[in-house]
PDBQT receptor file of N, H, CA, C and O in Angstrom, charges set to zero:
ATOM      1  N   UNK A   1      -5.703   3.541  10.471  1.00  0.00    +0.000 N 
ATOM      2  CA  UNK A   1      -4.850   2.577   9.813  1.00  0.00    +0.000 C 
ATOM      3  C   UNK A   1      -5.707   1.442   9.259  1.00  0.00    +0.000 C 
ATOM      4  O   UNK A   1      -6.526   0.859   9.970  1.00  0.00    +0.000 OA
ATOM      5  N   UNK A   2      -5.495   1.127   7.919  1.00  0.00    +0.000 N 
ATOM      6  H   UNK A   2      -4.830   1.600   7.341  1.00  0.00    +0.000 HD
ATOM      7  CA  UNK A   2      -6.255   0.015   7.532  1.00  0.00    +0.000 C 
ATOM      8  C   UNK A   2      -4.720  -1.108   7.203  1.00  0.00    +0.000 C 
ATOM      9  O   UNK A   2      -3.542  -0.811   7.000  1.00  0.00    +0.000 OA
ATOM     10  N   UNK A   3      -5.442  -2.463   7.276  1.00  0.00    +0.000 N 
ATOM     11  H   UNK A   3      -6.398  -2.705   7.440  1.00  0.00    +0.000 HD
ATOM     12  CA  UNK A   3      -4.291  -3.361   6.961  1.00  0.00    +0.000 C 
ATOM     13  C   UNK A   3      -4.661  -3.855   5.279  1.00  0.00    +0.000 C 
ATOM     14  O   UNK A   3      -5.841  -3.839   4.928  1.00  0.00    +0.000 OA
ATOM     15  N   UNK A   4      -3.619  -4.268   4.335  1.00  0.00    +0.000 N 
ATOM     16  H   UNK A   4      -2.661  -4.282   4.619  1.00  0.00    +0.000 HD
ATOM     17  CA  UNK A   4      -3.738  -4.668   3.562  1.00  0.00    +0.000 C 
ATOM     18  C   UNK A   4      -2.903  -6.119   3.063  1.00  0.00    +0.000 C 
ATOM     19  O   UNK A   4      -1.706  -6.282   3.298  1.00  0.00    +0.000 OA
ATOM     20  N   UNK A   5      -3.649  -6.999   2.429  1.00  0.00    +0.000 N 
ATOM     21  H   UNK A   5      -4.621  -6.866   2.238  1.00  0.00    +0.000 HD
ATOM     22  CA  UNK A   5      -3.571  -7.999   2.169  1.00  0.00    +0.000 C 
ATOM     23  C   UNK A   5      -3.197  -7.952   1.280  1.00  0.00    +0.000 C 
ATOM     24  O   UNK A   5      -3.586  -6.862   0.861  1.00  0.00    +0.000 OA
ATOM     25  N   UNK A   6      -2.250  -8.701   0.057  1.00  0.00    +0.000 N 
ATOM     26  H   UNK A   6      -1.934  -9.587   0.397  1.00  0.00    +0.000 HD
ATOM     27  CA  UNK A   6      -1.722  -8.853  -1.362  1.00  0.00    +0.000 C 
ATOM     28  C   UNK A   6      -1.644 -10.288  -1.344  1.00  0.00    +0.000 C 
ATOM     29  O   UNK A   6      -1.606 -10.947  -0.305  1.00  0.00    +0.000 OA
ATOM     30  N   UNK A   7      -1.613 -10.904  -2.847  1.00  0.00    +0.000 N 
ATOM     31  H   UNK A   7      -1.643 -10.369  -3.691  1.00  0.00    +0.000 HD
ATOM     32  CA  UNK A   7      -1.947 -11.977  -2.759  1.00  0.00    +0.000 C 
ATOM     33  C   UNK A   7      -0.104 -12.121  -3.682  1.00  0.00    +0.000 C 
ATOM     34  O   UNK A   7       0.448 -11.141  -4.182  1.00  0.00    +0.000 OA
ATOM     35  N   UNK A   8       0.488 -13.519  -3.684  1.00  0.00    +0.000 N 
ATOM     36  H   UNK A   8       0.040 -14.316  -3.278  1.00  0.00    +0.000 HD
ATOM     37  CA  UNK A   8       1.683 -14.289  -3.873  1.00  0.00    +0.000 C 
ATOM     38  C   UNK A   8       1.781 -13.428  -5.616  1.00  0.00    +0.000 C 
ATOM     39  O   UNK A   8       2.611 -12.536  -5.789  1.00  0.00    +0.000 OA
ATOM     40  N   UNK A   9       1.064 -13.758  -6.469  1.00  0.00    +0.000 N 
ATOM     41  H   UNK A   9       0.390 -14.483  -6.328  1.00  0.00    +0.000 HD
ATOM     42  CA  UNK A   9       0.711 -13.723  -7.770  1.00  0.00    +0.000 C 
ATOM     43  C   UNK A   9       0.997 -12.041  -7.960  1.00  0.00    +0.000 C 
ATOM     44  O   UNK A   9       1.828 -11.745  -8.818  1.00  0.00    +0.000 OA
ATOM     45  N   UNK A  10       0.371 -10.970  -7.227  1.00  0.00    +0.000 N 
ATOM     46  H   UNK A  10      -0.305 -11.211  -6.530  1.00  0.00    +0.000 HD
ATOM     47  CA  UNK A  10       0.535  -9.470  -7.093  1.00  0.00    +0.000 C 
ATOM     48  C   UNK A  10       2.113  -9.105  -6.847  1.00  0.00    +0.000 C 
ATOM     49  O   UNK A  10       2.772  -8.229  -7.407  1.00  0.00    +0.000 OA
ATOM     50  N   UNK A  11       2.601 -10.222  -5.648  1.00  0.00    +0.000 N 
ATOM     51  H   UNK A  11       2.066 -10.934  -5.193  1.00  0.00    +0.000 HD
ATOM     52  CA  UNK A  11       3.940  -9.846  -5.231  1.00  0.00    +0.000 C 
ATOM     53  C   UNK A  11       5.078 -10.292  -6.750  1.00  0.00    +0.000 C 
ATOM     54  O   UNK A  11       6.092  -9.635  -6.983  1.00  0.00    +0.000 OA
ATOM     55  N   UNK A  12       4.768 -11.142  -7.369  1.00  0.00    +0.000 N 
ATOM     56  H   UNK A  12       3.944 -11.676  -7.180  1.00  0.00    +0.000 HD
ATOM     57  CA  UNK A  12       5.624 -11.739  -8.491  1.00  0.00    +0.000 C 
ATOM     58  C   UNK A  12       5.325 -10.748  -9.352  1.00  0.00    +0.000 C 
ATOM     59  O   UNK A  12       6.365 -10.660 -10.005  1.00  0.00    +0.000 OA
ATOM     60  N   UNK A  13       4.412  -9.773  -9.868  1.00  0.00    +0.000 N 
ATOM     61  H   UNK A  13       3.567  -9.845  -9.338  1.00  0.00    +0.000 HD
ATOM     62  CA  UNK A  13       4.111  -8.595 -10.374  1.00  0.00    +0.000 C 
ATOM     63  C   UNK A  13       5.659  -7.560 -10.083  1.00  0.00    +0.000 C 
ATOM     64  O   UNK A  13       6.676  -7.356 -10.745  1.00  0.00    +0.000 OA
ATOM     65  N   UNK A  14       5.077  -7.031  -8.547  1.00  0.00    +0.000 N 
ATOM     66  H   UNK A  14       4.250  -7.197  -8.010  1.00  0.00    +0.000 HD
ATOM     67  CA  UNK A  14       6.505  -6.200  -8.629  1.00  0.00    +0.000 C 
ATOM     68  C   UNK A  14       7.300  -6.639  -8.432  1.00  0.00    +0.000 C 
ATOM     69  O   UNK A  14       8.216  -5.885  -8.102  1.00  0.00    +0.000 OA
ATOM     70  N   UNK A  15       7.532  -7.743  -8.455  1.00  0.00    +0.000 N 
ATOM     71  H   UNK A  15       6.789  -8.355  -8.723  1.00  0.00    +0.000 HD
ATOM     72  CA  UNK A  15       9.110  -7.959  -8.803  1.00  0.00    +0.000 C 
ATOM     73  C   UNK A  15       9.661  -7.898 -10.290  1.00  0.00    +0.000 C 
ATOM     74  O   UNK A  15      10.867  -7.991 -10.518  1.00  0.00    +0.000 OA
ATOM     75  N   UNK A  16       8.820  -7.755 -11.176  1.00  0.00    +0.000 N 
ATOM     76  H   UNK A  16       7.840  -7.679 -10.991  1.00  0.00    +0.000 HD
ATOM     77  CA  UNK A  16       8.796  -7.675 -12.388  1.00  0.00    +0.000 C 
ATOM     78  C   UNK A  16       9.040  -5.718 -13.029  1.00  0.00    +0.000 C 
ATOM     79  O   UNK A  16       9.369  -5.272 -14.128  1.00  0.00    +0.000 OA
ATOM     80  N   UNK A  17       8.779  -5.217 -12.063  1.00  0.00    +0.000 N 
ATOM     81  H   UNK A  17       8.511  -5.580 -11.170  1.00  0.00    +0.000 HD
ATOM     82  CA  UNK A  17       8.675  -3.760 -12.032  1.00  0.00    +0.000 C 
ATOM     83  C   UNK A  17       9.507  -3.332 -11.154  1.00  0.00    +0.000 C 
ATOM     84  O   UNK A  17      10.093  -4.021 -10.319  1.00  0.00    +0.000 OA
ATOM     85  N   UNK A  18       9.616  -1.728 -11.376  1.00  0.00    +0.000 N 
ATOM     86  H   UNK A  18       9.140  -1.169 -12.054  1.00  0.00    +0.000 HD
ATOM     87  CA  UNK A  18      10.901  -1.377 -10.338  1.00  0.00    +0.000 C 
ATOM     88  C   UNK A  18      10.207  -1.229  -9.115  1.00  0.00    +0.000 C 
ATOM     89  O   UNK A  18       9.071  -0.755  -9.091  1.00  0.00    +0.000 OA
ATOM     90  N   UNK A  19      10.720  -1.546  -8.239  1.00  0.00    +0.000 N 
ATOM     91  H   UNK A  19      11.642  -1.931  -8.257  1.00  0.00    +0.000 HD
ATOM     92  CA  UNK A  19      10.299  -2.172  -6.336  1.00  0.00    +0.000 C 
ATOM     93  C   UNK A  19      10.518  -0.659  -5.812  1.00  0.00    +0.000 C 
ATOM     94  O   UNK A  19      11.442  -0.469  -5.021  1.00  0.00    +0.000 OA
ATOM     95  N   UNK A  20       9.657   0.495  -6.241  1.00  0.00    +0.000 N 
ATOM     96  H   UNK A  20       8.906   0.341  -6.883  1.00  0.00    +0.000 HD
ATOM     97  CA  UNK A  20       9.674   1.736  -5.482  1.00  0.00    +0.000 C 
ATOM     98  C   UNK A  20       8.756   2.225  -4.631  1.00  0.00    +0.000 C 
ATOM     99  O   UNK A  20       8.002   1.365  -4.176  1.00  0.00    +0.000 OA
ATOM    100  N   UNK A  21       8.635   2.963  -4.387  1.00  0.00    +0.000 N 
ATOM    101  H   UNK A  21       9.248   3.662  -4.757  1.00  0.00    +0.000 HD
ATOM    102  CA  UNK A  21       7.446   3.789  -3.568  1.00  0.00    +0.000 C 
ATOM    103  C   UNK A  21       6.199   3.546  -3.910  1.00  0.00    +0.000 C 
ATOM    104  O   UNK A  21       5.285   2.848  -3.471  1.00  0.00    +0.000 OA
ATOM    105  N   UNK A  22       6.438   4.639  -5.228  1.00  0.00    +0.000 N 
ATOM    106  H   UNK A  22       7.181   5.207  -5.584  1.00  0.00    +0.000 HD
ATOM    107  CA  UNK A  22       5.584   4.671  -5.997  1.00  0.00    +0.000 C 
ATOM    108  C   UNK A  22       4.526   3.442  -6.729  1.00  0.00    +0.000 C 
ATOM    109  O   UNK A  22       3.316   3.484  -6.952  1.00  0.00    +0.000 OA
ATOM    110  N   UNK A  23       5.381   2.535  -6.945  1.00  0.00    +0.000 N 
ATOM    111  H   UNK A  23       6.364   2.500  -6.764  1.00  0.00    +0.000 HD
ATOM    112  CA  UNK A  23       4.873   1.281  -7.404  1.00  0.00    +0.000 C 
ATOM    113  C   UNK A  23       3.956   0.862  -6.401  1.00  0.00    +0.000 C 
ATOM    114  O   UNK A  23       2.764   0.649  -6.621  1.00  0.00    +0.000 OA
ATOM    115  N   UNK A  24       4.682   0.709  -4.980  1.00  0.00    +0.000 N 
ATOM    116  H   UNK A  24       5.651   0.882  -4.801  1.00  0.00    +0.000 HD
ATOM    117  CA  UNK A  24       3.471  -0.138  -4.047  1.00  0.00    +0.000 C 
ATOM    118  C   UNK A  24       2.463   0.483  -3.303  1.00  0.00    +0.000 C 
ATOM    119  O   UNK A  24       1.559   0.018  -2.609  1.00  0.00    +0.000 OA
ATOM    120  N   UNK A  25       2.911   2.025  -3.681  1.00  0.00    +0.000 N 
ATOM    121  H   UNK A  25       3.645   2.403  -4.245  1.00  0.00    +0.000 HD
ATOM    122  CA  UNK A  25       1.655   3.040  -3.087  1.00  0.00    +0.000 C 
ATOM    123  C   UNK A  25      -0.042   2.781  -4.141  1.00  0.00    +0.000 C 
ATOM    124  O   UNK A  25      -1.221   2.788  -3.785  1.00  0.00    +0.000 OA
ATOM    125  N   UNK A  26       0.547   2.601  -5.342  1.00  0.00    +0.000 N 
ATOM    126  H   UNK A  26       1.504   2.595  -5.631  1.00  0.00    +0.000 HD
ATOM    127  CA  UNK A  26      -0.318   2.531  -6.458  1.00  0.00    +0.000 C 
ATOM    128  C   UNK A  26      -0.968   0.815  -6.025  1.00  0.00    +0.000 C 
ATOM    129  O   UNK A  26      -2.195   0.724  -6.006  1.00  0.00    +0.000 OA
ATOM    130  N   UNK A  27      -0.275  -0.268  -5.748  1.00  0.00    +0.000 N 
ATOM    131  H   UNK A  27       0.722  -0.194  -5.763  1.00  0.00    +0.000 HD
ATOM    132  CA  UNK A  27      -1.143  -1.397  -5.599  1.00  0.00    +0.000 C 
ATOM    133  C   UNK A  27      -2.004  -1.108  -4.234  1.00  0.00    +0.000 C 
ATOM    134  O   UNK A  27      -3.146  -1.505  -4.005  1.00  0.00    +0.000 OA
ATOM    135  N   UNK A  28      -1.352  -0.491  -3.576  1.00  0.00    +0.000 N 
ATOM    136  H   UNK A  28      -0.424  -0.168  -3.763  1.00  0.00    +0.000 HD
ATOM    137  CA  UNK A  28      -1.765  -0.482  -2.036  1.00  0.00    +0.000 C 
ATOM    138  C   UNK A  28      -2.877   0.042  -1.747  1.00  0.00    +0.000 C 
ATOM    139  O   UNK A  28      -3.521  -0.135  -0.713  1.00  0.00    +0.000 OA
ATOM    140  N   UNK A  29      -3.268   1.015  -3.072  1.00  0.00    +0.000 N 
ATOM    141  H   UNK A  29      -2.745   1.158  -3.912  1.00  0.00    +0.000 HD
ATOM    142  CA  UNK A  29      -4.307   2.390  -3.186  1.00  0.00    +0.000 C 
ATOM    143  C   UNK A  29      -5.231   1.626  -3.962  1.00  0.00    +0.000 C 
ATOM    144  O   UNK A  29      -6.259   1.467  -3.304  1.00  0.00    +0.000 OA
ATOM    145  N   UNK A  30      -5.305   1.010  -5.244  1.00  0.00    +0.000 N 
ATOM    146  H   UNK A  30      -4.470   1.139  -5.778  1.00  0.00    +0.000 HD
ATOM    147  CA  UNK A  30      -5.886  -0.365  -5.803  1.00  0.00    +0.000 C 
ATOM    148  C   UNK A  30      -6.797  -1.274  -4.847  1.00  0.00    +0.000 C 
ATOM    149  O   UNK A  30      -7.758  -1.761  -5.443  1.00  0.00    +0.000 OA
ATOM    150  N   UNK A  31      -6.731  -1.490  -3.959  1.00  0.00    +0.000 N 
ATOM    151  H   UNK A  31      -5.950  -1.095  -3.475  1.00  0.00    +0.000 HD
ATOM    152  CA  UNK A  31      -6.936  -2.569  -2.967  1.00  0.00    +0.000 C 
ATOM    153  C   UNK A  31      -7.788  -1.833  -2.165  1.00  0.00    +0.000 C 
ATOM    154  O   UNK A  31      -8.849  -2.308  -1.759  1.00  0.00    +0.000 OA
ATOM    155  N   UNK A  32      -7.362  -0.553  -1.864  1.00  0.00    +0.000 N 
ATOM    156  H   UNK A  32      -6.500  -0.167  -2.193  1.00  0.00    +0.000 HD
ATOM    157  CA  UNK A  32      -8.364   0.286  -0.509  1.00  0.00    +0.000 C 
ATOM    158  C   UNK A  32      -9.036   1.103  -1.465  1.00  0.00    +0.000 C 
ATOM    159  O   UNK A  32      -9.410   1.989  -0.697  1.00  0.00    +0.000 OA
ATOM    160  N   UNK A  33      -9.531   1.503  -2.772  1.00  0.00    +0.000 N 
ATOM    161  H   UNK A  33      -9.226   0.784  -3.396  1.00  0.00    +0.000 HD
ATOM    162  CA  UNK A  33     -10.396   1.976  -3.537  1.00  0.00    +0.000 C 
ATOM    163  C   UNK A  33      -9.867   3.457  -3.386  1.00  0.00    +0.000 C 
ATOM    164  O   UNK A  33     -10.872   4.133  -3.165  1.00  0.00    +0.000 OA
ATOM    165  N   UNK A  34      -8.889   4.174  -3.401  1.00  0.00    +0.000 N 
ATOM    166  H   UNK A  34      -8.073   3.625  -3.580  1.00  0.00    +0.000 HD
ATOM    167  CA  UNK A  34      -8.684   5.211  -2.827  1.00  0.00    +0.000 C 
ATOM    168  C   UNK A  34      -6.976   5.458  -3.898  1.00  0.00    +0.000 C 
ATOM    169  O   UNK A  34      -6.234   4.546  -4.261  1.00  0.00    +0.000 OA
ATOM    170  N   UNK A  35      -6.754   7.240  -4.212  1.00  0.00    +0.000 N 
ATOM    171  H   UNK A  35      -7.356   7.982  -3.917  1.00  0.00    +0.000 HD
ATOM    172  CA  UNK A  35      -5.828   7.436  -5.129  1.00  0.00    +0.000 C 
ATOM    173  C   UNK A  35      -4.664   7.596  -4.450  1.00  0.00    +0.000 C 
ATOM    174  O   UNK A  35      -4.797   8.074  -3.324  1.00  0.00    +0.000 OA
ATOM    175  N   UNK A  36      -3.103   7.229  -4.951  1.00  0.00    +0.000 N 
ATOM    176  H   UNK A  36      -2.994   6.841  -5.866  1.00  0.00    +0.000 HD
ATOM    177  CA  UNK A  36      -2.747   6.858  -4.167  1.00  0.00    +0.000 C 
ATOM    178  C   UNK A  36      -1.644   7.931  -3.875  1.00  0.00    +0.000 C 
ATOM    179  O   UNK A  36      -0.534   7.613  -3.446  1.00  0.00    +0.000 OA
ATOM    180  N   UNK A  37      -2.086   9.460  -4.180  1.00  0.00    +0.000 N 
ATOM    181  H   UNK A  37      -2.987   9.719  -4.528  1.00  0.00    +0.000 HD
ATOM    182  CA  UNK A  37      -1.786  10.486  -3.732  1.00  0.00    +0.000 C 
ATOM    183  C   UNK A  37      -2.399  10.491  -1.473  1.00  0.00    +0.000 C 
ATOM    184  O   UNK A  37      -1.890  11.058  -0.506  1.00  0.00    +0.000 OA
ATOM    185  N   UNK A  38      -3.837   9.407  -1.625  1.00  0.00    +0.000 N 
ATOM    186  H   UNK A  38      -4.251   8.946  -2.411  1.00  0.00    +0.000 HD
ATOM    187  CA  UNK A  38      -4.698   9.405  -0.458  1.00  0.00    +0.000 C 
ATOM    188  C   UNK A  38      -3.928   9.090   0.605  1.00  0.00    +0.000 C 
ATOM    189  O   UNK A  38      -4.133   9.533   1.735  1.00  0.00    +0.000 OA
ATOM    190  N   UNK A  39      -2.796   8.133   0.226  1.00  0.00    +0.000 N 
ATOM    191  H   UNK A  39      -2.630   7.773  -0.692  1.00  0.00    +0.000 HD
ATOM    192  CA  UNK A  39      -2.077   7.500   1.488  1.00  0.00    +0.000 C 
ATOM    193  C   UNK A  39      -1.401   8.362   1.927  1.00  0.00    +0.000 C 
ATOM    194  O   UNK A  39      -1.253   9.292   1.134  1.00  0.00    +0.000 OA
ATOM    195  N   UNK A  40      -0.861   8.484   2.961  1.00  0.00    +0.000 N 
ATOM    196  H   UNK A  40      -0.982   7.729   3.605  1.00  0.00    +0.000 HD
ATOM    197  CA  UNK A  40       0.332   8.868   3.651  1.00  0.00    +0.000 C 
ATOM    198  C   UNK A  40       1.251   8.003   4.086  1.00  0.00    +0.000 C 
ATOM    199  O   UNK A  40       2.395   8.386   3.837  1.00  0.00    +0.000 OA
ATOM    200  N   UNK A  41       1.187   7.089   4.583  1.00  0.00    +0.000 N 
ATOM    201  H   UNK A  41       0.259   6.778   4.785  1.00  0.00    +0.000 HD
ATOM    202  CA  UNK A  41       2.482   6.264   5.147  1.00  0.00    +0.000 C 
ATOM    203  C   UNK A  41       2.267   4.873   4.966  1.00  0.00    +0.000 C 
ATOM    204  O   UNK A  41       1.070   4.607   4.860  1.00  0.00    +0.000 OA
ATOM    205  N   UNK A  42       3.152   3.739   4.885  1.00  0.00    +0.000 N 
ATOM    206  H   UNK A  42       4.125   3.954   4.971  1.00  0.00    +0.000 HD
ATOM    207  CA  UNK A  42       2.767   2.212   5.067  1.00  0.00    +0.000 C 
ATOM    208  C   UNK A  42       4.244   1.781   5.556  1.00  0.00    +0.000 C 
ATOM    209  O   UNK A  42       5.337   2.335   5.439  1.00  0.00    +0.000 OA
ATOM    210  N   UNK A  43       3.729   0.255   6.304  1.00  0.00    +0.000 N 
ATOM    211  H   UNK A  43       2.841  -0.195   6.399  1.00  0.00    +0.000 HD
ATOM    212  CA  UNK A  43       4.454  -0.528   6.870  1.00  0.00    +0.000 C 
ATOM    213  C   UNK A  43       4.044  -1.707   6.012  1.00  0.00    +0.000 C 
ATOM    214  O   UNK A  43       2.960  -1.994   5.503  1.00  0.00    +0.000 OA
ATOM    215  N   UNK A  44       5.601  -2.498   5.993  1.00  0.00    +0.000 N 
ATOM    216  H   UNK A  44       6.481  -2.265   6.406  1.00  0.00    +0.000 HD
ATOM    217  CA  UNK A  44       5.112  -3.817   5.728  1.00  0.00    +0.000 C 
ATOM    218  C   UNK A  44       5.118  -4.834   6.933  1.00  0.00    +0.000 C 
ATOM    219  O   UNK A  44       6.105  -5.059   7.633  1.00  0.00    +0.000 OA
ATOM    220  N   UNK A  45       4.092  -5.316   7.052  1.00  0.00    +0.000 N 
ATOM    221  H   UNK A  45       3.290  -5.133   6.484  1.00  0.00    +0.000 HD
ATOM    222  CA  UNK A  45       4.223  -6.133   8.543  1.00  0.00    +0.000 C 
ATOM    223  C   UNK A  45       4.797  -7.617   8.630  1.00  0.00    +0.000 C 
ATOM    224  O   UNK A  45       5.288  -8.160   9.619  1.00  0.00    +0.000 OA
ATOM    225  N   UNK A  46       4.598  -8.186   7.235  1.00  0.00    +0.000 N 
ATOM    226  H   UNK A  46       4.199  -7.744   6.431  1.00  0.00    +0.000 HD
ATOM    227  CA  UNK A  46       5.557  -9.428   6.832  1.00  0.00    +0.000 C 
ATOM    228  C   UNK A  46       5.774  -9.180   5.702  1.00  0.00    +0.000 C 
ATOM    229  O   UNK A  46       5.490  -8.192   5.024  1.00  0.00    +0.000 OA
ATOM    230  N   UNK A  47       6.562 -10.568   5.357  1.00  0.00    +0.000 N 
ATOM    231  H   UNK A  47       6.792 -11.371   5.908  1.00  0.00    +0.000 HD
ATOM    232  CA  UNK A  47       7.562  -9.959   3.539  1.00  0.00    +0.000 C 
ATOM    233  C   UNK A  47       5.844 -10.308   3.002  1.00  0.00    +0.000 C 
ATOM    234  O   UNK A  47       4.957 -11.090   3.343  1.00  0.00    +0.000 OA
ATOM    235  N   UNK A  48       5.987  -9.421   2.164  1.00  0.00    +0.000 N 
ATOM    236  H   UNK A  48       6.708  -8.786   1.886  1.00  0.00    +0.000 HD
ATOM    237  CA  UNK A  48       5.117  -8.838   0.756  1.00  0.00    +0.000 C 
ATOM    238  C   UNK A  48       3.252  -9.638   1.004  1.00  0.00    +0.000 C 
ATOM    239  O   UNK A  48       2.327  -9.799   0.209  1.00  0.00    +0.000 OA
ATOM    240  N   UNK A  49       3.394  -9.925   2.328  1.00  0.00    +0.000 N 
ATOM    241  H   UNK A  49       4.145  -9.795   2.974  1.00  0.00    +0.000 HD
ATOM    242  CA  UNK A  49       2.026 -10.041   2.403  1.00  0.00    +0.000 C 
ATOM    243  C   UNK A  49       0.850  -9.139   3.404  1.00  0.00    +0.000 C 
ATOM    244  O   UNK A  49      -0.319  -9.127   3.018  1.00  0.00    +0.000 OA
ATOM    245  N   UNK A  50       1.150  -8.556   4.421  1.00  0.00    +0.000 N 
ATOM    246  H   UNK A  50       2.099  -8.566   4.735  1.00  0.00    +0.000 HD
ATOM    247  CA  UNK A  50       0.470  -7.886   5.103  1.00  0.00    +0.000 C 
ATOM    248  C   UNK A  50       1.066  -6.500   4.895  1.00  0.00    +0.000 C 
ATOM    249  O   UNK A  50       2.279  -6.423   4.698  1.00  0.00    +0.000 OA
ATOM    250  N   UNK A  51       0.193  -5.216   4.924  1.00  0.00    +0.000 N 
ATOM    251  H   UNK A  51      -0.792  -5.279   5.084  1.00  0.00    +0.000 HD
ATOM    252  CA  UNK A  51       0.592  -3.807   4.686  1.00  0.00    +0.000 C 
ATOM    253  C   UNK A  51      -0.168  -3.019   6.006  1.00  0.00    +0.000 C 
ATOM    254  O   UNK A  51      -1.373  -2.957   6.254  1.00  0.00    +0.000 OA
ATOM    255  N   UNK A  52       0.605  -2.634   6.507  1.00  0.00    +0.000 N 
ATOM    256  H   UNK A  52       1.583  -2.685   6.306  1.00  0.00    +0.000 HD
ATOM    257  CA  UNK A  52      -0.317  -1.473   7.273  1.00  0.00    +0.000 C 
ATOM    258  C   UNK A  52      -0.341  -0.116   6.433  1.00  0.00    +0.000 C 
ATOM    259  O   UNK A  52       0.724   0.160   5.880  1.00  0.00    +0.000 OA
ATOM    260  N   UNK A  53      -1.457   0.813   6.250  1.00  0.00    +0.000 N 
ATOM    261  H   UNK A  53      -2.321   0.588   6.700  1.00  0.00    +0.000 HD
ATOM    262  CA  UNK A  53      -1.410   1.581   5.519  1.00  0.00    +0.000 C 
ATOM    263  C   UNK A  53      -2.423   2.929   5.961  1.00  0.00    +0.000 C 
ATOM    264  O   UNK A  53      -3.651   2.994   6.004  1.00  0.00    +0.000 OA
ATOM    265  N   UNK A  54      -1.594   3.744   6.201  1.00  0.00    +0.000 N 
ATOM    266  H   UNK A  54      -0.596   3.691   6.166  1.00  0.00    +0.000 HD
ATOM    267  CA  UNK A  54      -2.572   5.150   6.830  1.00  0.00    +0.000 C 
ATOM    268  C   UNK A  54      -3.134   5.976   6.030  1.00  0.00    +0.000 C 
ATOM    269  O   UNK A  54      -2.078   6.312   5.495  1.00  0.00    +0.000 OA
ATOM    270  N   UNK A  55      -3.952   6.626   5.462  1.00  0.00    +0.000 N 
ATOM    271  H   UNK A  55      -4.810   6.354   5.897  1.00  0.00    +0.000 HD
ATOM    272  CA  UNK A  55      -4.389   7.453   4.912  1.00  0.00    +0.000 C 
ATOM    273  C   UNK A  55      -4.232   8.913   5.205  1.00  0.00    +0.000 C 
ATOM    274  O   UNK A  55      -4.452   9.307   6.350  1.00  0.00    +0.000 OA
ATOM    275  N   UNK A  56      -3.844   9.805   4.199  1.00  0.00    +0.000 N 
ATOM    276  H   UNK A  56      -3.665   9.484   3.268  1.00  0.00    +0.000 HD
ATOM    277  CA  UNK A  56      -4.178  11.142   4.799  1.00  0.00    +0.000 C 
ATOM    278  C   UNK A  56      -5.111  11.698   5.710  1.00  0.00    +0.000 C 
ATOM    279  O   UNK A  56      -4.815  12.439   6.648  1.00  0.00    +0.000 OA
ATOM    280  N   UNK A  57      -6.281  11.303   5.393  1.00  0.00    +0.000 N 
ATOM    281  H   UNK A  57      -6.521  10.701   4.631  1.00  0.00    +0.000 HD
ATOM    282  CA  UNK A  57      -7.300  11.773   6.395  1.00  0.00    +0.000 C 
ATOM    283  C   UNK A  57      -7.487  11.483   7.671  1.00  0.00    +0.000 C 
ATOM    284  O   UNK A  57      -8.273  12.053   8.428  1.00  0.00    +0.000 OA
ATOM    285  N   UNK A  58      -6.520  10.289   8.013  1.00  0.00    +0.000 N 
ATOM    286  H   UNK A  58      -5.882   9.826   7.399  1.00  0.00    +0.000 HD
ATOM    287  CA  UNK A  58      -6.251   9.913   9.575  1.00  0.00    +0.000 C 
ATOM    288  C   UNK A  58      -5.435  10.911   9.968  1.00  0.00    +0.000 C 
ATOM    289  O   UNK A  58      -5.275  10.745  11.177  1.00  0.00    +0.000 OA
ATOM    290  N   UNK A  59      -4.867  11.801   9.629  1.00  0.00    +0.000 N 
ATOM    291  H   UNK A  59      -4.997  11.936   8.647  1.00  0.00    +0.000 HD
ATOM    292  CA  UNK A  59      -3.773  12.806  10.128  1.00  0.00    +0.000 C 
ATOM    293  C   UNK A  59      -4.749  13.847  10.603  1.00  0.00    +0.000 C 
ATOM    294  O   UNK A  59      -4.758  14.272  11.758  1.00  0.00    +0.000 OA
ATOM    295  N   UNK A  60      -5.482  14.194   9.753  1.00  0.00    +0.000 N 
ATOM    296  H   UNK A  60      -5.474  13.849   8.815  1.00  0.00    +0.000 HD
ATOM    297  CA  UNK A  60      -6.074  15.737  10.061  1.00  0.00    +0.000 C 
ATOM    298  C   UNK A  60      -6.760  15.948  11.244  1.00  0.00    +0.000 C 
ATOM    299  O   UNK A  60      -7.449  15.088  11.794  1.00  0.00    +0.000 OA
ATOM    300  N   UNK A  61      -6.572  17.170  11.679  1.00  0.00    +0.000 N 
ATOM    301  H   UNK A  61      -6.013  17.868  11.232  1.00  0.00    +0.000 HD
ATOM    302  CA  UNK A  61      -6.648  17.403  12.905  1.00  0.00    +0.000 C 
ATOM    303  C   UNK A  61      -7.799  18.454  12.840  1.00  0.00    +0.000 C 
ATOM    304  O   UNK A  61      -7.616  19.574  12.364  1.00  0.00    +0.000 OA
ATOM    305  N   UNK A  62      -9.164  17.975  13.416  1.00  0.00    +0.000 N 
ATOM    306  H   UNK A  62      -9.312  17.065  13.803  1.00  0.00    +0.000 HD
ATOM    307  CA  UNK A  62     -10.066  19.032  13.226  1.00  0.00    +0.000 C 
ATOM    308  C   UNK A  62     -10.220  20.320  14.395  1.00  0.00    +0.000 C 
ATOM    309  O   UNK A  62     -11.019  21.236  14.203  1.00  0.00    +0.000 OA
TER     310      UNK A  62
C-alpha cells in the first residue's frame, strides 16, 4: 500500500470533471508514476486529501 497526497488546487480539478473511478484512478496513477490500469484498489482516508492506494503487484502471490 502506498499513501497518496493531492494537493487543494488537483481536488478543484475534479470537481470540474465527472467524480468517477476512472478519473481518480488516472490522478492517483499520475502521482505514483505507474498506469493506472497498475492499481487495484484505493481508499480515501480524508475528504480529497490523503489516498491509500494498492497496486496490482501487492496482490500476487508467488
Amino acid at each position: 500500500m502506498k499513501k497518496v497526497k493531492i494537493t487543494f488546487e488537483e481536488l478543484q480539478k475534479w470537481k470540474a470533471t465527472r467524480y468517477d473511478n476512472q478519473v481518480i484512478k488516472n490522478i492517483l496513477a499520475k502521482h505514483l508514476n505507474v498506469k493506472p490500469s497498475e492499481i487495484d484498489d484505493y481508499d480515501q482516508v480524508n475528504y480529497g486529501l490523503t489516498f491509500e492506494v494498492w497496486l496490482v503487484e501487492e496482490y500476487e502471490v508467488e
